[in-house]
VEXDREN-2710 file (C-alpha; in Angstrom, 1 decimal):
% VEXDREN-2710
k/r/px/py/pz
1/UNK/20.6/0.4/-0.7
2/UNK/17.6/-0.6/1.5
3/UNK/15.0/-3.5/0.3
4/UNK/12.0/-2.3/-1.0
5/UNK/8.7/-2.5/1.7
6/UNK/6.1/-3.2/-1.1
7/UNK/5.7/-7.0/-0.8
8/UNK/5.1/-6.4/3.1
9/UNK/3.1/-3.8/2.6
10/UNK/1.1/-5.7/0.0
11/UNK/0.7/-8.6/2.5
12/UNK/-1.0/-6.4/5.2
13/UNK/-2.8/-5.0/2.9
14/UNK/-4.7/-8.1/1.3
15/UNK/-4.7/-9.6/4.7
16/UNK/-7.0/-6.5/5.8
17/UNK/-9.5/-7.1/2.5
18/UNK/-7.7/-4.8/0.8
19/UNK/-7.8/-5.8/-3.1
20/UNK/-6.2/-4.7/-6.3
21/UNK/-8.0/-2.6/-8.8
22/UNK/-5.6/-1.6/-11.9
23/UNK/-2.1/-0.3/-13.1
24/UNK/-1.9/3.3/-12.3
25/UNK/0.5/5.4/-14.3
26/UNK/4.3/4.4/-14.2
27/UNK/5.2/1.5/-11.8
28/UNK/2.0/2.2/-9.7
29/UNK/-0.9/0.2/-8.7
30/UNK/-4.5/1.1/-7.8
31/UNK/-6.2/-0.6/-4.4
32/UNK/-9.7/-0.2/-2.6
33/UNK/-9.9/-0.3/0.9
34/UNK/-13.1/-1.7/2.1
35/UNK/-12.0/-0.2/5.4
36/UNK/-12.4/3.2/4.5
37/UNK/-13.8/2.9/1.1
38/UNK/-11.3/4.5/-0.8
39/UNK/-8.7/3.7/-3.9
40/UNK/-5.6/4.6/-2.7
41/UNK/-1.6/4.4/-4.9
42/UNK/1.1/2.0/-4.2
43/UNK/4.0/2.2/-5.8
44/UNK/6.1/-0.6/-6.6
45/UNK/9.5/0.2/-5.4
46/UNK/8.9/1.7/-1.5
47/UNK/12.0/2.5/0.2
48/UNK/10.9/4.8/2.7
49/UNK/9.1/3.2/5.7
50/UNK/7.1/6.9/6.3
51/UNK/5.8/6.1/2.7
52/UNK/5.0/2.9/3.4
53/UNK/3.5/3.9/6.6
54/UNK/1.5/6.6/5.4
55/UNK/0.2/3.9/2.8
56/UNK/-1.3/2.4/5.9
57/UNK/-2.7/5.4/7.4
58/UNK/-4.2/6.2/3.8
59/UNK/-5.8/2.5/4.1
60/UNK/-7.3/2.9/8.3
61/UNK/-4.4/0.5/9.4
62/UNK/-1.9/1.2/12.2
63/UNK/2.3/1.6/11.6
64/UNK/4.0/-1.3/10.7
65/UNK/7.6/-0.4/9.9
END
């Protein structure tokens, strides 16, 4: 079973300004992106590097994984 890609993903994203807002629903978390302006999801258990990926997209960051 792969690791999950959230604590990277979480790096990169604070390291961009990125911040946490709230819990979502479930095991998912609400951020802001100062970069676009937006809230965007991250959930807490990313296996996929597409999801994590498209995380970044979502956020106005380049691939990663």
């Amino acid at each position: 079973m792969a690791a999950s890609l959230t604590p990277a993903l979480k790096k990169l994203l604070s390291e961009a300004g990125c911040v946490f807002e709230r819990q979502g629903k479930g095991d998912h978390e609400i951020w802001y992106s100062p970069i676009t302006e937006r809230r965007f999801v991250v959930d807490s258990a990313i296996k996929s590097r597409h999801t994590a990926n498209a995380v970044l997209k979502q956020v106005g960051l380049p691939k990663a994984f």
